[in-house]
N, C-alpha and C positions, 0 to 999 in steps of 0.2 A: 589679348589676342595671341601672345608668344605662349603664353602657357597651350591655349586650343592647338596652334602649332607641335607644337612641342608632344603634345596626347596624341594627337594623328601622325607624327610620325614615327612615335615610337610601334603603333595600334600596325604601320605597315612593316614595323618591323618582326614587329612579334606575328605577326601572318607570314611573310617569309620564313622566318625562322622556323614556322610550324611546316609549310612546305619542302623545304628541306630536310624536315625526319623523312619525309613520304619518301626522298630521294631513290635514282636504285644503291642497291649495295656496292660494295667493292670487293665481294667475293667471286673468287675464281672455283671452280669445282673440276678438279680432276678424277679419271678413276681408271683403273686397270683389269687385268685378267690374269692369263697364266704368264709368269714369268719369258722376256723380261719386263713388262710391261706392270707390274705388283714392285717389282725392286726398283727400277729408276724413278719411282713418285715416292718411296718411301719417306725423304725428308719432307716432306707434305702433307704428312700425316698427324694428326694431332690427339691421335691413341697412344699415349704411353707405352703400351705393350704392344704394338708394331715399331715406333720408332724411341726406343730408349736414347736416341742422341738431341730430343726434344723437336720440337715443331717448328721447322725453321720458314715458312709461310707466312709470317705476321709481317706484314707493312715489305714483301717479298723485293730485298735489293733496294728499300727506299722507293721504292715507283707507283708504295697507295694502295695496294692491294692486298687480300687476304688471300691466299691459297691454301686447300682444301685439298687431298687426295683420300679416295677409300678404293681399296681392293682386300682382295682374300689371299691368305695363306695356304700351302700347299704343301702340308707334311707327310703327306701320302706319296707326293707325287701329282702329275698333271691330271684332272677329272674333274671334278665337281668343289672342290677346295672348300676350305673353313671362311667363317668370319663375313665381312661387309661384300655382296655382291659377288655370291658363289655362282658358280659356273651354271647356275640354272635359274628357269624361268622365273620361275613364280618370286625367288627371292631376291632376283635382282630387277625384279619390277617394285616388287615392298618397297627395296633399298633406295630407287629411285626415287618414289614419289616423296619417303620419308624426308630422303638427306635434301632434295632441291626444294621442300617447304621451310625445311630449318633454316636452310641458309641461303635463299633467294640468288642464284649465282648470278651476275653479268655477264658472264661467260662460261663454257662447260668444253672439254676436251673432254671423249673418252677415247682411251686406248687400248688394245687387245693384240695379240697374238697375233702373226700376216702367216705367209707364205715362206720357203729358205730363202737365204738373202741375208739383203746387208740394209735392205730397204726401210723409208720413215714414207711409208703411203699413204698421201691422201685421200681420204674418200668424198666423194664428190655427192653421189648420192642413195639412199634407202628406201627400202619398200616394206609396207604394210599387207605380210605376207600373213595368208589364211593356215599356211600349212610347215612348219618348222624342222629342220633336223632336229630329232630327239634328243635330250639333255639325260643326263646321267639318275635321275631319281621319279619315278611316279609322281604327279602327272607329268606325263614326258613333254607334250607341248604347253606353248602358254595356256593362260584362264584368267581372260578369254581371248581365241584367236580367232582372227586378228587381234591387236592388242588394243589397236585404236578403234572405235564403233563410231569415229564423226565422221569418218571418210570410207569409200569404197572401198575394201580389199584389194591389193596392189599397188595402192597409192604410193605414191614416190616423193619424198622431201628431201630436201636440198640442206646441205651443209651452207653454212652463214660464216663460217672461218673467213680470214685472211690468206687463200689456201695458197696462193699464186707465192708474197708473199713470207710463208711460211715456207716451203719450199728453196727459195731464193736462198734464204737465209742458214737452214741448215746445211744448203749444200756449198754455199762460200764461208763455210764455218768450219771446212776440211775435217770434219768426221770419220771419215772415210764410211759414211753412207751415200744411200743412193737415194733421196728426194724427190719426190714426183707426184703428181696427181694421176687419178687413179678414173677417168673421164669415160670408162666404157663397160666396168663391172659394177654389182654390187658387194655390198659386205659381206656376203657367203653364206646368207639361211642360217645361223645356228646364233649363237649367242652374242659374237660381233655385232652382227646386222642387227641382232635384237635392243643391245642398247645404242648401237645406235641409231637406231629406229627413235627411241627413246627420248635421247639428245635431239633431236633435228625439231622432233614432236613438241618436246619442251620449247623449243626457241619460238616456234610458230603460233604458241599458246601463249607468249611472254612477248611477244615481239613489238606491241604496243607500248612506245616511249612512255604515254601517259596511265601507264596500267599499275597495278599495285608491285610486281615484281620483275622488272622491265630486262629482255635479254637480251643483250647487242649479236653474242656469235655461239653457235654450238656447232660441232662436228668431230668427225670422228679419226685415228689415226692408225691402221694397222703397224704392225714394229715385228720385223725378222726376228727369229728364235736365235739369229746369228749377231745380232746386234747386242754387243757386253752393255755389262751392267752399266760402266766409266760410258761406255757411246750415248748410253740413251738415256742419261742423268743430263749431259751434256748437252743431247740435241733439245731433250724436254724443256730447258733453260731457254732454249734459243726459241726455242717454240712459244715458251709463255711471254717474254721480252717481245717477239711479234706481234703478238695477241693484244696484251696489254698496250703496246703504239695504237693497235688500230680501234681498240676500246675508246683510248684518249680520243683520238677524231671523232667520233662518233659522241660520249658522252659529256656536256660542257663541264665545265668543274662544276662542282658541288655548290649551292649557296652564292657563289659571285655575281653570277646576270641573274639570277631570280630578285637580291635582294635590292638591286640597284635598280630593274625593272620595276618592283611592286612599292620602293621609293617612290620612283619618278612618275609614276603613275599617280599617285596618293598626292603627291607634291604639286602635281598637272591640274588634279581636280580642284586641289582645295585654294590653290590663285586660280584657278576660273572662277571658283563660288564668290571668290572676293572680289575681281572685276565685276562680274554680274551686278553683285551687291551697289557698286558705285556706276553703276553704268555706262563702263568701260570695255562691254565683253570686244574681244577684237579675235578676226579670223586667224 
């Protein structure tokens, strides 16, 4: 009988174990636009020819996580830019679906260009607009707009961030920004709003814990033209350190209560089979 033991326990561990690949990931996804919001992600990049100082995101600060940035380069100058997630529709809808299949994020910040200022603004929420400012190249609007076809035209979704939070933290992190959510506009019709229209859409399609690519928070962050490169390296830090606390609440560790549960479980049944057997079952 120890050996039958001994086979069923291992049978629940090697089902756990298989449970566990299913897990979500520990990748984080960032992405940017026009500077600064392309330079303060750059060590998060894991292109060799964006960041030649190598990809400093692996297991980021010890806290478990993989971080991921993509944006474009802009050797022209500000418009439609080179590379991952150029300033236009069609290519930074590609870039989205591509990069968040590869790498199933847990969490997704996009960030883009705000308003003058010194501002780290939150956006609270986006719309599934029919009709777009034009982007720099034919076809000027998205294909197809609306972007999203499951929902009405003007649909509005909500950032899932830590926004409150995140804020808090940047702004007692003496930056000398200005932190705040953003509770009465949207992202501005043009390429902001557009991914993060994107991000928001993503979380709401992932947001089932038990689904294959499970997404605790996505949202979006506008960032002042007036915010240096040093401020917004700084506050992005502060921002993912947030992020990442409010992931842990949210997601239990890996493997711990799954294999201890589908133990005790396994372990439950097989002394009942055996009281049964001696006609002992008791409540």
């Amino acid at each position: 009988m120890k050996g039958r033991y001994v086979v069923i326990c291992m049978a629940a561990l090697s089902l756990a174990t298989a449970a566990v690949v299913a897990a979500p990931t520990n990748n984080i996804m960032l992405t940017g636009y026009w500077p600064p919001t392309n330079e303060m992600l750059r060590q998060f990049s894991n292109n060799p020819e964006q960041n030649e100082e190598g990809w400093q995101g692996e297991n980021w600060m010890g806290l478990g996580y993989d971080v991921y940035s993509f944006f474009p380069e802009f050797p022209q100058g500000l418009g439609k830019g080179e590379g991952d997630f150029e300033v236009d529709y069609q290519d930074t809808s590609n870039d989205w679906w591509a990069f968040t299949a590869a790498i199933q994020p847990i969490a997704i910040i996009t960030f883009s260009r705000g308003s003058p200022g010194a501002d780290w603004e939150v956006e609270w929420r986006q719309r599934n607009l029919a009709s777009w400012i034009n982007d720099y190249q034919a076809p000027f609007q998205p294909t197809p707009s609306p972007p999203d076809n499951s929902v009405p035209p003007g649909t509005i979704r909500y950032s899932s961030l830590p926004m409150q939070e995140i804020v808090d933290a940047v702004n007692d992190a003496d930056l000398g920004l200005d932190a705040f959510i953003d509770w009465e506009d949207f992202g501005g019709g043009f390429l902001s709003e557009f991914i993060a229209y994107h991000g928001t859409w993503y979380h709401d399609l992932m947001a089932d814990p038990d689904g294959p690519a499970w997404n605790v928070a996505a949202g979006h962050i506008h960032v002042a033209p007036e915010v240096t490169i040093e401020q917004g390296i700084a506050a992005t830090e502060v921002t993912l350190q947030t992020l990442i606390e409010y992931v842990d609440t949210v997601v239990p560790e890996p493997g711990t209560m799954m294999l201890a549960g589908m133990a005790a479980a396994v372990f439950s049944r097989f002394t009942r089979r055996r009281r049964v057997k001696r006609g002992k079952l008791e409540s």
